[in-house]
N, C-alpha and C positions, 0 to 999 in steps of 0.2 A: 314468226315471219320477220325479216328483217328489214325494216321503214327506211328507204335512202332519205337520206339528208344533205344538204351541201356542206357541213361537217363532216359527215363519215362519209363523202364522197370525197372532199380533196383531201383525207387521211388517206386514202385507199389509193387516191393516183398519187401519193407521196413514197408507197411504200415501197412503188416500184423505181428503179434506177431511171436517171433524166433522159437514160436515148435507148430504153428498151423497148419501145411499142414498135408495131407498124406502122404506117403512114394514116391507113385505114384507120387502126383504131384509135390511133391519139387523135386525130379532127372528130372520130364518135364521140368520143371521152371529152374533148373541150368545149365542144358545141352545148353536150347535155351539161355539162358544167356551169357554164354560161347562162342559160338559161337558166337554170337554177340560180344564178348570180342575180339574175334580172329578178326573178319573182320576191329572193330575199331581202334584195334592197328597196325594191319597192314597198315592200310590207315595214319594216326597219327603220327607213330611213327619208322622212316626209320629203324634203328638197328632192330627193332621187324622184320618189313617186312624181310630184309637178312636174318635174322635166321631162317624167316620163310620158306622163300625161298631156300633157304641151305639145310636145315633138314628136314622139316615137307612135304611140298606139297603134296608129291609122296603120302604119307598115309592120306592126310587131308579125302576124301572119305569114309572112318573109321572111324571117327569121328561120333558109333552110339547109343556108350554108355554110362558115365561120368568117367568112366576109361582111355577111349579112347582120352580124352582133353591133349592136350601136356602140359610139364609143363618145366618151368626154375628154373634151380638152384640158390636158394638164395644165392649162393657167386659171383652170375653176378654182382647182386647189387652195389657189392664191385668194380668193375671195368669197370664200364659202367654208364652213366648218360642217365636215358631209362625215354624221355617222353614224352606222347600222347596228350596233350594238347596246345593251343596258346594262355591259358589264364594266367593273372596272379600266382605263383605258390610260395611257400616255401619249400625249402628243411627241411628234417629230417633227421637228421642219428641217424645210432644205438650207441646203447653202446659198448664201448669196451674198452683195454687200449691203449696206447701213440701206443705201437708196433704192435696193430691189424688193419686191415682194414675193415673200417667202412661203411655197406650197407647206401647207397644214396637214400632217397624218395624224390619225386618231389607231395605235391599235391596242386591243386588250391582248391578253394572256391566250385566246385560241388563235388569233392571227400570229401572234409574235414568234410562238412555236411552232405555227406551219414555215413560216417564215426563216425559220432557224433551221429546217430540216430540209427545205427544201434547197440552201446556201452549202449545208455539211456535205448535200448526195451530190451536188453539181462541183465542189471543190475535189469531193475522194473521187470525183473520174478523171480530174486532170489531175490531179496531185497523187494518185495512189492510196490507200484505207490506211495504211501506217502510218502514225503522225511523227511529224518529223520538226528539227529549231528552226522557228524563223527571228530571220534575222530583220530586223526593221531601220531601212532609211529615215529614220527621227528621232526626235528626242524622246527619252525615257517620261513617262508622263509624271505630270508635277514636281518633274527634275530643272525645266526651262525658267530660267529668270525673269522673264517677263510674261507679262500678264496680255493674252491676246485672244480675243475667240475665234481665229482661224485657228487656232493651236488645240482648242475644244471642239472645233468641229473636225479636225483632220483626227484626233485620238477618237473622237464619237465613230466617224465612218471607217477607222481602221477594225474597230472590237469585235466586229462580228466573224472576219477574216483569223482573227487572232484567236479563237475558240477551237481552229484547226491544230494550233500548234503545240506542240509536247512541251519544248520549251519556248522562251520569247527571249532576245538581245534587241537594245537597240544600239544601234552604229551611228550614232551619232551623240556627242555632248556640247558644252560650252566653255567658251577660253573665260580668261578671265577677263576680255572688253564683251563680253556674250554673244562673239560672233561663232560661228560652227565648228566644228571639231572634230576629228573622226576618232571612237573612242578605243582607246589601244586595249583594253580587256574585252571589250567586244569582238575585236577583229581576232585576238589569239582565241579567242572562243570560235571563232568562226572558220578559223585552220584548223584548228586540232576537230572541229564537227566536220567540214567537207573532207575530210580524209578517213573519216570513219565511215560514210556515206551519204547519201545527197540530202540538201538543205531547202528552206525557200528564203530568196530573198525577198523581201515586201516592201512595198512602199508609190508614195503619189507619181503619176509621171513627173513632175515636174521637178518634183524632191530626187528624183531617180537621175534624173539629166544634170541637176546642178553636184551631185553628188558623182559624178564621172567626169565634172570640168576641175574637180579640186586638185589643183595643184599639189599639198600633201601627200598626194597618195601616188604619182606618178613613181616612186623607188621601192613599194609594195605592190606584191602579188594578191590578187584575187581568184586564182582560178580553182573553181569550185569543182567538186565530184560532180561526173559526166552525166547523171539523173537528177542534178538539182533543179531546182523550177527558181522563176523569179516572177513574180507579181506584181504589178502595177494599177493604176486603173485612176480616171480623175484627173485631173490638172493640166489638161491637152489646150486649154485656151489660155495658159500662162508659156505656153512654148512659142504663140503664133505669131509673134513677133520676131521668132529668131528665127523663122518657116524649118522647125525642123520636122519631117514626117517620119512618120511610121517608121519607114521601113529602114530610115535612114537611122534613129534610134533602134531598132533590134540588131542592128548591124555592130552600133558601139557595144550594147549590152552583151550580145556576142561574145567581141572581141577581148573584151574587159571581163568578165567572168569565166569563160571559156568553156560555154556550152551552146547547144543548137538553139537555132532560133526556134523551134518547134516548141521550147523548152520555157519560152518568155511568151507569159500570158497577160494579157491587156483585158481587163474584166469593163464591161460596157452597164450600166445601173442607173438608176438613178431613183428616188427620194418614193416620188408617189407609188412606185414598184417593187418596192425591201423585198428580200432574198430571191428574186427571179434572176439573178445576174446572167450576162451573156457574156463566154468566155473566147477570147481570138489568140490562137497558138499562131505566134512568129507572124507572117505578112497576110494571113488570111482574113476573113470576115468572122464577125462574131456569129456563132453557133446559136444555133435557137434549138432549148431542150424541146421536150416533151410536155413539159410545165405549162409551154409558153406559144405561142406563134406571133409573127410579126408580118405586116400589109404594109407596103407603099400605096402612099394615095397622092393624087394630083393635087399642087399647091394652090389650085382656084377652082376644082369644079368636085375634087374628095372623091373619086374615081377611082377605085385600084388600076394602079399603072403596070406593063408587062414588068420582068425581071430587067433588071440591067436600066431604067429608066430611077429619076429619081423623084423622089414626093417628101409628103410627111412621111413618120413612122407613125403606125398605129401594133399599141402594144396588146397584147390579150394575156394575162396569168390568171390563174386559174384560184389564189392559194390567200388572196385577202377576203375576210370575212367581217372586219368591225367597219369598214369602208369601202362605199361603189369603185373600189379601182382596178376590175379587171380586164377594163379596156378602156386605155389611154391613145388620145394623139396628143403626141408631144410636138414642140418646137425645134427636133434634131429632122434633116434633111440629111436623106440617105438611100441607099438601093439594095434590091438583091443580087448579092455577086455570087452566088452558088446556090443552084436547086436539083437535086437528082436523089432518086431512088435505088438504094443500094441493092446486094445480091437477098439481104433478108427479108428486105420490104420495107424498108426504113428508109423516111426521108432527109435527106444532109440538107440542111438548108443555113445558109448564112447571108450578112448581110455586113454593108458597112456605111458609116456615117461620115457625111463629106461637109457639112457645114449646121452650124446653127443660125434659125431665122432672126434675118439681121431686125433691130428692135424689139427684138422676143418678149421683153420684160414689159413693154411698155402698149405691143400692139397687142403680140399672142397670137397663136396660129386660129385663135378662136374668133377673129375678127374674119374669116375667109367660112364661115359656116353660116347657115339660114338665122334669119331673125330670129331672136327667144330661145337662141339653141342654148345659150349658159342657164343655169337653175336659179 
């Protein structure tokens, strides 16, 4: 007889592709996951158990719809070292600067690989199962002249993206004062591959934007084979000064590559949530797999809001196992811009994010929840 585990249960909803269930069954399937989530961290992981114990119990019995799964504010992260495992383990932190506080991951070897599989199945549905050259907006790593840890943490959060590709360029070097460069064996590599068939380009939003104002390149052609993808994802509060949106950057990338906006993927992630990524093709909202589901709540009373209305996000993944982090509310403020049931029974659901909570780093959306709600 075969004993479910919440191990060889989110092996089992890995093995299936990110948007092949029915509506029905993926909220079956995440709900009883969930709960398996809650009983393992509670047993695992003592701070969980007290918080649990504190806050939740009196209503756990509620617990009958996937609304109803309690969740933690991702600025715990920041002040607590939360973790459910006795195996081997590496920390992660997030990005941030010198003056932020930085969310703490803990995963071992069974998370890191759910992790990795569940990034590879959600990449080969937009990108295609055949790996193809990416071409990377930065510098070749430990080729850069200068000594910077944003330069460590943009090579840290590009690697796992870069596992997809058959080969790797990067399109970017340095002059000899170490200011940027577009690298000319790069780019001939990059005409003689879009012409044999389609490529990815990869790279940060903001690295993507400063890399289409370079003058250099205005008497060079980019236009790539008509199936290439371009990648993004990251660096959208380094744009906000210059208010450029969305749609108005898929427009240039467009133009300047010369493929569909369908074709430019904006990947939505972040820190306490590794390999759940939410991927938005050209001007739509980010896609929510199978893996995953995502709730608006109201920013003072934590109420799910209808669609089209905006709140927090609350995150639900199904696929961490060395730490309580399969339901996060985070500090991104956003809505749902598409929910419908397709002809198979599959639900489309997307969503998009319109601001981060202003003093995020210092208030936290964790100040708008009942007393003793942090662990």
């Amino acid at each position: 007889m075969n004993i479910k585990t919440l191990s060889t249960e989110i092996d089992y909803t890995l093995q299936k592709g990110p948007f092949s269930l029915t509506a029905t069954k993926k909220y079956d399937q995440l709900l009883s996951l969930c709960k398996m989530h809650v009983d393992h961290h509670k047993k695992n992981c003592d701070q969980y158990n007290n918080w649990w114990l504190s806050n939740i119990h009196k209503h756990s019995d509620k617990t009958e719809i996937i609304s109803d799964i309690p969740f933690l504010p991702s600025s715990v992260f920041k002040h607590s070292n939360l973790i459910s495992s006795k195996q081997k383990f590496k920390k992660i932190s997030s990005s941030g600067t010198s003056s932020q506080l930085k969310s703490n991951i803990f995963i071992d070897s069974k998370t890191s690989k759910n992790q990795t599989s569940a990034l590879s199945k959600i990449l080969s549905h937009f990108l295609g199962k055949k790996r193809k050259a990416f071409f990377v907006v930065d510098y070749e790593p430990n080729s850069a002249k200068f000594d910077s840890g944003e330069m460590s943490a943009r090579f840290a959060g590009m690697s796992g993206y870069l596992m997809a590709a058959k080969k790797r360029h990067y399109l970017l070097e340095q002059d000899k004062d170490n200011n940027p460069k577009l690298s000319k064996d790069a780019y001939e590599k990059l005409i003689v591959a879009s012409k044999e068939g389609p490529v990815v380009i990869i790279g940060y939003t903001y690295m993507l934007f400063q890399f289409l104002e370079n003058d250099d390149l205005n008497n060079l052609s980019f236009l790539l084979h008509k199936d290439s993808h371009i990648i993004h994802f990251g660096g959208w509060k380094k744009l906000a000064s210059k208010k450029i949106s969305k749609e108005n950057l898929n427009t240039k990338l467009s133009n300047f590559f010369g493929i569909a906006k369908a074709s430019i993927l904006d990947i939505y992630g972040f820190t306490e949530q590794l390999g759940t990524i939410y991927v938005s093709s050209g001007d739509d909202g980010c896609r929510v797999t199978d893996y995953t589901h995502v709730i608006v709540r109201d920013t003072k009373t934590l109420q799910e809001v209808p669609d089209g209305e905006k709140g927090f996000l609350q995150f639900i993944s199904c696929i961490s196992e060395s730490y309580p982090g399969f339901s996060i509310l985070n500090d991104d403020i956003g809505y749902i811009s598409k929910r419908y049931i397709d002809n198979e029974g599959k639900e489309v659901l997307e969503f998009k994010v319109t601001e981060r909570l202003k003093q995020a780093e210092a208030r936290g959306c964790g100040d708008t929840l009942p007393e003793g709600y942090f662990i």
